[in-house]
KOLMIZA-718504 format. One record per atom (N, C-alpha, C): x, y, z; atom name. Coordinates in pm, whole numbers. Layout:
<rs>
((X,Y,Z),'CA')
...
</rs>
This chain:
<rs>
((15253,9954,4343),'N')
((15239,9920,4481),'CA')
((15158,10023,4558),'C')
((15153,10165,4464),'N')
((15077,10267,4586),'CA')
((14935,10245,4592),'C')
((14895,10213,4507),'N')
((14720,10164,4488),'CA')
((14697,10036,4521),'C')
((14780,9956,4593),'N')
((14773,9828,4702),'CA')
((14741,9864,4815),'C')
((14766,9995,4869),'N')
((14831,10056,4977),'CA')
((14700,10059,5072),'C')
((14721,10041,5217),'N')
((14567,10082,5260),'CA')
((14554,10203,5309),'C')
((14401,10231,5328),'N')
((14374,10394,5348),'CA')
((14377,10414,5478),'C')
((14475,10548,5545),'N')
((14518,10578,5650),'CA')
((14364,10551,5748),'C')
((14381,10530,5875),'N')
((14260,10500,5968),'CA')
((14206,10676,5990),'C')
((14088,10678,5953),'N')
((13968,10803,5996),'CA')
((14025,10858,6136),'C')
((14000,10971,6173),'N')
((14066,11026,6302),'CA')
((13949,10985,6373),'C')
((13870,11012,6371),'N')
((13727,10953,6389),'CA')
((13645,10860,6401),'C')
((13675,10732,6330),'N')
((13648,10619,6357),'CA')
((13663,10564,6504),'C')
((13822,10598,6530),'N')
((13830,10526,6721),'CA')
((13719,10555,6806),'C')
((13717,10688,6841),'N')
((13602,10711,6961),'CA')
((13441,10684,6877),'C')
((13396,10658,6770),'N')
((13308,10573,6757),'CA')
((13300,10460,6745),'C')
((13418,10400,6733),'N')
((13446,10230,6779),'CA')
((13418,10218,6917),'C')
((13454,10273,6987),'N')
((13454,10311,7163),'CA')
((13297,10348,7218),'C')
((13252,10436,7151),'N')
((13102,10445,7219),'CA')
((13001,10323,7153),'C')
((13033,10253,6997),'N')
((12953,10127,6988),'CA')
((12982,10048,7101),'C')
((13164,9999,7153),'N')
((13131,9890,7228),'CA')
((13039,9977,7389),'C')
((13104,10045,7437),'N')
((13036,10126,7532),'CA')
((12849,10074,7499),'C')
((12783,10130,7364),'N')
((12672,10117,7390),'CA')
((12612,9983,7431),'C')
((12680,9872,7373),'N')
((12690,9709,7350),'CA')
((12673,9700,7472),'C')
((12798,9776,7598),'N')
((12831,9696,7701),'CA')
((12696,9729,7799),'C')
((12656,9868,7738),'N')
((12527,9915,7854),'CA')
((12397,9818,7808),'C')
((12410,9758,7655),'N')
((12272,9730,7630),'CA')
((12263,9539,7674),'C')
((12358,9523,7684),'N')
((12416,9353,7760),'CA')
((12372,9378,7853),'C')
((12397,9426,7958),'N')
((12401,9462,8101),'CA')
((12266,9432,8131),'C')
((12170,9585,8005),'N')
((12000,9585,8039),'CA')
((11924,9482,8040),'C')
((12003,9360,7925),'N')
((11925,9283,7891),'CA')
((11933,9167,7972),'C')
((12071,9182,8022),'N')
((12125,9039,8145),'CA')
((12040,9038,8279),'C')
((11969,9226,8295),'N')
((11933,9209,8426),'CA')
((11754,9166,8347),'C')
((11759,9176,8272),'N')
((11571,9194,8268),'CA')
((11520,8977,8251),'C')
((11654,8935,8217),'N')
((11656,8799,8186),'CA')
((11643,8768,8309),'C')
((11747,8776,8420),'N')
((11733,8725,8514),'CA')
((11632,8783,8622),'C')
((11581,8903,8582),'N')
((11402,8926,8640),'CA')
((11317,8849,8632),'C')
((11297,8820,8460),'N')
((11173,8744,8435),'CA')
((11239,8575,8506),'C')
((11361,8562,8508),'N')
((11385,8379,8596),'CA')
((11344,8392,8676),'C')
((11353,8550,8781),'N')
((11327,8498,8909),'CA')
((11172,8514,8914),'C')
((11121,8584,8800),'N')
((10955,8581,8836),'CA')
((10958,8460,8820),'C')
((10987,8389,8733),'N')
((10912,8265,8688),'CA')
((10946,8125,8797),'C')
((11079,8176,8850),'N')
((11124,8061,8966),'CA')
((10996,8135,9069),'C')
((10971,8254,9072),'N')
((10879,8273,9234),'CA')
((10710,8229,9143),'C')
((10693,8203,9056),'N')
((10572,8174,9017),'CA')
((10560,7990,9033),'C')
((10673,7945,9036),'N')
((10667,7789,9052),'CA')
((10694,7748,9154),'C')
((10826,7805,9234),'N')
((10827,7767,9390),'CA')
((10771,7885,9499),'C')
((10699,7877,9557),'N')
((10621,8003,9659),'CA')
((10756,8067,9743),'C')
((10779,8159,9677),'N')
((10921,8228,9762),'CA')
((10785,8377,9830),'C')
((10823,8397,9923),'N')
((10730,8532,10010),'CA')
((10872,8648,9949),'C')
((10712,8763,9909),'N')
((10804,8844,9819),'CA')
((10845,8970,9887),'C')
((10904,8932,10051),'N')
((10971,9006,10118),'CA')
((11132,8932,10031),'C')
((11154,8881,9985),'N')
((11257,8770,9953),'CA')
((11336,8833,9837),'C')
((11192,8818,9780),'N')
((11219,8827,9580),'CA')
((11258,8972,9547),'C')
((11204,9044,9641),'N')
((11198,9221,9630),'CA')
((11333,9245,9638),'C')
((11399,9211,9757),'N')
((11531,9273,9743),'CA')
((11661,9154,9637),'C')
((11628,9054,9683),'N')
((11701,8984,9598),'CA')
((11728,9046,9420),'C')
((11596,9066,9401),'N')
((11574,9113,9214),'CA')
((11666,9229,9225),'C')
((11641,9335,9328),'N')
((11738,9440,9302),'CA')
((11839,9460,9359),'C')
((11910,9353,9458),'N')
((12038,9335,9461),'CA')
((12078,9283,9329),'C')
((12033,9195,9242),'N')
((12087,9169,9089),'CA')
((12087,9270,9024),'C')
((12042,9401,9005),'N')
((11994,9410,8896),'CA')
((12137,9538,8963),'C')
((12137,9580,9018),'N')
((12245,9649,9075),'CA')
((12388,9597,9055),'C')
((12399,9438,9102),'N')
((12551,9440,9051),'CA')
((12570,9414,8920),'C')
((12455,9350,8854),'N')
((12512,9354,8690),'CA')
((12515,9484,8607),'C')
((12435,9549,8673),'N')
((12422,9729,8605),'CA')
((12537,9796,8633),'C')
((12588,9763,8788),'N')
((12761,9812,8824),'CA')
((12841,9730,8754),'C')
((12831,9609,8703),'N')
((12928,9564,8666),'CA')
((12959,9627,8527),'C')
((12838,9630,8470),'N')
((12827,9699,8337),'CA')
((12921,9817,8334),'C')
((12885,9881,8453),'N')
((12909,10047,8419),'CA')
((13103,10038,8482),'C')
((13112,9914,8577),'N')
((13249,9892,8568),'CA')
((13331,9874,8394),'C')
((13300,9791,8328),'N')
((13350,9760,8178),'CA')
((13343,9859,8123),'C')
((13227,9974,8133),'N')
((13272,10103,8076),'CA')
((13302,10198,8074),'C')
((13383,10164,8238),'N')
((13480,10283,8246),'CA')
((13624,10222,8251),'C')
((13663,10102,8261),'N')
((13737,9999,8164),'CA')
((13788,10054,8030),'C')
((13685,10015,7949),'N')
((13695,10060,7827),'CA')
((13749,10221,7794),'C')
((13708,10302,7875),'N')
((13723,10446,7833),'CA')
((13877,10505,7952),'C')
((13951,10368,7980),'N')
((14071,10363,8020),'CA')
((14082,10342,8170),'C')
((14019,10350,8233),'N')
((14011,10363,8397),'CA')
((14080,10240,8434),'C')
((14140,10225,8521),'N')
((14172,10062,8583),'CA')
((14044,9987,8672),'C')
((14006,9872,8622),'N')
((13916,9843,8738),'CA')
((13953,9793,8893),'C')
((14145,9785,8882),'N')
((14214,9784,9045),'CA')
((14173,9899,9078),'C')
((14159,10016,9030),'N')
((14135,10113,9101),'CA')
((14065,10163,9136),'C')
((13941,10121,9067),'N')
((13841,10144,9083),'CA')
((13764,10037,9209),'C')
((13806,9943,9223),'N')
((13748,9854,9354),'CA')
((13832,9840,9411),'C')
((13969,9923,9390),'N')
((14042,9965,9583),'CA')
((13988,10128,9643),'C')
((13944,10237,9522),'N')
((13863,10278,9577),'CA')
((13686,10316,9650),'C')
((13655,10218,9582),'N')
((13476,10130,9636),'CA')
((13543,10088,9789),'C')
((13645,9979,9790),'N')
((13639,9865,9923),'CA')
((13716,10033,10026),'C')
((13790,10078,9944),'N')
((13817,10192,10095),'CA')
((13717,10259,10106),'C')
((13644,10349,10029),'N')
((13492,10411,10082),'CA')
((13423,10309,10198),'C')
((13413,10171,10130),'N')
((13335,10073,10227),'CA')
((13349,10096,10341),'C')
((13475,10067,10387),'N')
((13574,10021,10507),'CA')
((13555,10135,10588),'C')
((13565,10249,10506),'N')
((13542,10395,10604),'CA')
((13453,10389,10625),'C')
((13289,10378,10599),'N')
((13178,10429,10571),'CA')
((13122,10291,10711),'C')
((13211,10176,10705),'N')
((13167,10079,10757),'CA')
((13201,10158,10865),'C')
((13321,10152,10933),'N')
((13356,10209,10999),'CA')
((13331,10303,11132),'C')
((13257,10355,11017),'N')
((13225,10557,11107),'CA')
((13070,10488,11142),'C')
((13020,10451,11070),'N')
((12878,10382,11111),'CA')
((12879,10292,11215),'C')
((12998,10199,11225),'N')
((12965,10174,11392),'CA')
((13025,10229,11512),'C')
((13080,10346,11460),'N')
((13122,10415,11562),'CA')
((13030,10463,11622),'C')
((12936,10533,11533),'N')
((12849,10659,11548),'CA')
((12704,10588,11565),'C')
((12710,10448,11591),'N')
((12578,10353,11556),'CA')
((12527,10433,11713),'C')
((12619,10403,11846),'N')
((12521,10415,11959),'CA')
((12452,10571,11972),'C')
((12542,10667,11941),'N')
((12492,10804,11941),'CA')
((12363,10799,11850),'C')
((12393,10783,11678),'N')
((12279,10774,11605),'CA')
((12133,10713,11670),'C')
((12133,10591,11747),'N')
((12071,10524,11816),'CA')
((11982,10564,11928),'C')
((12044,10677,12013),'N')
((12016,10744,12107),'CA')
((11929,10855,12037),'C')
((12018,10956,11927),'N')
((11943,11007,11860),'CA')
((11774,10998,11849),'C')
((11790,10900,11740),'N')
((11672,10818,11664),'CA')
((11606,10818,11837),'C')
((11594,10749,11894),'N')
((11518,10714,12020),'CA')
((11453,10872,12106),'C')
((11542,10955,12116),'N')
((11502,11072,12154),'CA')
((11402,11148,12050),'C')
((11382,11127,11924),'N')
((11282,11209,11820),'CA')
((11160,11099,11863),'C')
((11166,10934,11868),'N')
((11075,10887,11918),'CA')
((11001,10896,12041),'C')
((11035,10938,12199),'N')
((11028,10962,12277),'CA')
((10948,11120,12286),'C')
((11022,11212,12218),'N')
((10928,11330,12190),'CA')
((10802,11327,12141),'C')
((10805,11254,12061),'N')
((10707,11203,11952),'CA')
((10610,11140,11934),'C')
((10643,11023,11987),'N')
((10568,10895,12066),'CA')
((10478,10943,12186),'C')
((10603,10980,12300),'N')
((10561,10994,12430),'CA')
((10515,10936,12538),'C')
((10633,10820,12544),'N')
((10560,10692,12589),'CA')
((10631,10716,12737),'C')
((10647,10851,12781),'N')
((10650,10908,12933),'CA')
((10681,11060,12924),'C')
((10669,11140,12981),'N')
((10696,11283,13000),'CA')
((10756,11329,13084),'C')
((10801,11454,13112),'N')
((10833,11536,13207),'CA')
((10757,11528,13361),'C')
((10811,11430,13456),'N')
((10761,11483,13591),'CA')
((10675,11305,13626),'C')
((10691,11214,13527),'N')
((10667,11064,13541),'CA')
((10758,11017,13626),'C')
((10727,10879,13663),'N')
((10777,10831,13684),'CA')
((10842,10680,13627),'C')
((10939,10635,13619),'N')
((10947,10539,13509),'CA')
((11075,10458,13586),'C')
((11055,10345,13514),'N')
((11107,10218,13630),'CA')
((11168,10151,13499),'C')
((11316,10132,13473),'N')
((11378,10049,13348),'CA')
((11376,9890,13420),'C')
((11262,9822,13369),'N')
((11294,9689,13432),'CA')
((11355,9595,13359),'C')
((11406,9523,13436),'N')
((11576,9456,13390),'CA')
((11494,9315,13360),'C')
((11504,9195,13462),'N')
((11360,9105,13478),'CA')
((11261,9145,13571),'C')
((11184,9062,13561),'N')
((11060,9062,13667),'CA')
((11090,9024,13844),'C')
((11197,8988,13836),'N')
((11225,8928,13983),'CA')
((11346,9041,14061),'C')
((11394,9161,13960),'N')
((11537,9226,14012),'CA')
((11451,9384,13959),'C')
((11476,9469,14052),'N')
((11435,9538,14009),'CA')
((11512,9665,13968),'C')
((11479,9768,13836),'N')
((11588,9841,13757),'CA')
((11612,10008,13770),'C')
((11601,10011,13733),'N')
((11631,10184,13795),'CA')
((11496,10246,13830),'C')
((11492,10365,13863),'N')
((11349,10392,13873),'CA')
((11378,10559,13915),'C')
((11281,10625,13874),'N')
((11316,10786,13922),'CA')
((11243,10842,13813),'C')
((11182,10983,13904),'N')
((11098,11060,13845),'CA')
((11154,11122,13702),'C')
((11121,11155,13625),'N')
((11176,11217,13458),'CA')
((11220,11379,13499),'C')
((11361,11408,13524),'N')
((11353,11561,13537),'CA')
((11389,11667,13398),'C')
((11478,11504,13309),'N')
((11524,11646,13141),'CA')
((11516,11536,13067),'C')
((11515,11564,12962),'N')
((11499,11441,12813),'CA')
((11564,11529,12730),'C')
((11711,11529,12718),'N')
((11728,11578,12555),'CA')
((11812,11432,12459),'C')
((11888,11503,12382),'N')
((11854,11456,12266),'CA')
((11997,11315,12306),'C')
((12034,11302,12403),'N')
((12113,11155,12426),'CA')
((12081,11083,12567),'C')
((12022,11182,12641),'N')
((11986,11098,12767),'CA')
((11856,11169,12814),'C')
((11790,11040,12920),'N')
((11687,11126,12991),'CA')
((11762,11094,13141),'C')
((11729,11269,13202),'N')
((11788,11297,13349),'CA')
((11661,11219,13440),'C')
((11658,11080,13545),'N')
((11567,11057,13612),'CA')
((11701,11101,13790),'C')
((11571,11172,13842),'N')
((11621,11148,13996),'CA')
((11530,11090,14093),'C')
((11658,10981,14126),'N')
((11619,10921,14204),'CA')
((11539,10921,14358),'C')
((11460,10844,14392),'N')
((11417,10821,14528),'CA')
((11530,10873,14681),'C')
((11459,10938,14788),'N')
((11582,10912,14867),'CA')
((11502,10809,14929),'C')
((11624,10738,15004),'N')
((11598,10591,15045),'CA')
((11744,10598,15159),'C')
((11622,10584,15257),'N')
((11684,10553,15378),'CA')
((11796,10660,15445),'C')
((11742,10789,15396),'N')
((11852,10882,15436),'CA')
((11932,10937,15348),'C')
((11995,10839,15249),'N')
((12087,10840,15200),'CA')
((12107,11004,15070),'C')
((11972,11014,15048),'N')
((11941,11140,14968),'CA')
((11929,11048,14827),'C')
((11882,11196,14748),'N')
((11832,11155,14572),'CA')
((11984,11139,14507),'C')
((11957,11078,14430),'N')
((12091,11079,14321),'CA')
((12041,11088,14176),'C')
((12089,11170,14092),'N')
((12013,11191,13929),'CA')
((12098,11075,13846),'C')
((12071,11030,13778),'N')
((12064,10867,13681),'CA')
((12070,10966,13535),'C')
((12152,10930,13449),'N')
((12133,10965,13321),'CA')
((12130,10835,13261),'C')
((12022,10812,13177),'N')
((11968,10661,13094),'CA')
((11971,10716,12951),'C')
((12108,10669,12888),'N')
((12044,10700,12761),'CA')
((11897,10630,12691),'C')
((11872,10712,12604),'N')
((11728,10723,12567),'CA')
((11721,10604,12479),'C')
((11820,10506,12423),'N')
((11786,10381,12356),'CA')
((11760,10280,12460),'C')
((11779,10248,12598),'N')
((11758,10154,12660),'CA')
((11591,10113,12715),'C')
((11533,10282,12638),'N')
((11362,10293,12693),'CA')
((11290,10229,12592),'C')
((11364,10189,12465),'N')
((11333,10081,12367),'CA')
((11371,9941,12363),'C')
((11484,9910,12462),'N')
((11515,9799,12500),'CA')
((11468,9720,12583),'C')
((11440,9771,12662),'N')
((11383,9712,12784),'CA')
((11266,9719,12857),'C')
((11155,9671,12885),'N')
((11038,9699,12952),'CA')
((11020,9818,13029),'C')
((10949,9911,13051),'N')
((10947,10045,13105),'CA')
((10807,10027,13218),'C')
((10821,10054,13329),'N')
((10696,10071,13415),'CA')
((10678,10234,13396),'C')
((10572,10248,13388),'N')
((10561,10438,13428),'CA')
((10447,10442,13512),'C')
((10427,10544,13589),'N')
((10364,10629,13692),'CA')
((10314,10784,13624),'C')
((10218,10820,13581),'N')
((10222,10946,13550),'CA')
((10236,11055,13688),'C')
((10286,11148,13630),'N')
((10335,11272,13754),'CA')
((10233,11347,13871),'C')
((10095,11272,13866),'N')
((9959,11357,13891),'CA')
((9942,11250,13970),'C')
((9993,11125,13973),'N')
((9956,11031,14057),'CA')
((10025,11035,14187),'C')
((9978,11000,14265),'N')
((10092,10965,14403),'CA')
((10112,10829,14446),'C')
((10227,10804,14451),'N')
((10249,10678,14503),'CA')
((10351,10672,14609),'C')
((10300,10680,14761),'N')
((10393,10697,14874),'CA')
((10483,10587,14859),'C')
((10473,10497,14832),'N')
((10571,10340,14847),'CA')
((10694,10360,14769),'C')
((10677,10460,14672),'N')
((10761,10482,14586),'CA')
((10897,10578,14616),'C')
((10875,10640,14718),'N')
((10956,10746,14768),'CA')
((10938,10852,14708),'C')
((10831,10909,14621),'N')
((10807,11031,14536),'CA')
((10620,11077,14560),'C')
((10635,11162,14648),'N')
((10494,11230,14672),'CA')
((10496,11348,14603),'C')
((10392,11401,14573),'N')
((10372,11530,14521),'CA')
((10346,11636,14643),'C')
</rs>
């Protein structure tokens, strides 16, 4: 009966059982995304798709089957995949999150490097945020521009004295802008030099 017997398993064999399927699962993956490349060339070579379309579409695929891939092989090498996409969807959720918190500041940001940059008014202009054409929107000479608002002060009008306006600096991308450069005079305006 002892020479029936089978031969104890290699200590060694497992983790190269483990990196064949591992290699299998990465070389499926390569080949699943390059298949469904050449479909979608061949679907955009027969129906006219504009390849603002095809561009991201191809590599939104080629991304989740390559994650999915690389999900199965960390699967395989024991990981849970619950745990692994309750911690993806909480990164998300945070990341979603803080990004629209931080969207209007970022926003203002971004608009103030353009404004420096650009220069689509300066120090000592005058600039008019118009709302429509029939109502008219803020208006006041440019006295500071940093990096979340620009300081305009206002006209005095009718006695009443100037008042300073802080506009954050994304609404000068929103909305139609009149400007006056600072060298000009315009009495009607309530701002002479």
């Amino acid at each position: 009966m002892d020479a029936f017997k089978l031969p104890l398993p290699v200590e060694w064999a497992e983790p190269i059982w483990l990196g064949v399927q591992i290699l299998l699962i990465l070389l499926a993956g390569y080949f699943t995304q390059r298949f469904v490349a050449k479909g979608l060339t061949r679907l955009g070579e027969r129906y006219p798709f504009p390849p603002q379309l095809m561009l991201p579409l191809r590599g939104g695929l080629r991304w989740l089957i390559m994650g999915s891939a690389l999900i199965f092989v960390l699967e395989r090498l024991g990981v849970s995949a619950t745990v692994l996409w309750t911690a993806l969807s909480g990164f998300v959720a945070v990341a979603a999150v803080a990004f629209f918190a931080m969207w209007s500041v970022l926003s203002n940001l971004l608009c103030a490097i353009l404004i420096f940059t650009v220069g689509p008014f300066r120090l000592g202009d005058v600039v008019e945020l118009v709302d429509t054409t029939d109502k008219p929107g803020v208006k006041g000479r440019v006295v500071a521009i940093n990096l979340l608002y620009t300081t305009l002060i206002e006209a005095e009008e009718l006695g009443t004295g100037s008042a300073m306006v802080q506009v954050p600096n994304s609404l000068f991308f929103q909305r139609s802008v009149r400007r006056w450069r600072g060298t000009e005079v315009f009495p009607s305006s309530g701002f002479e030099k």
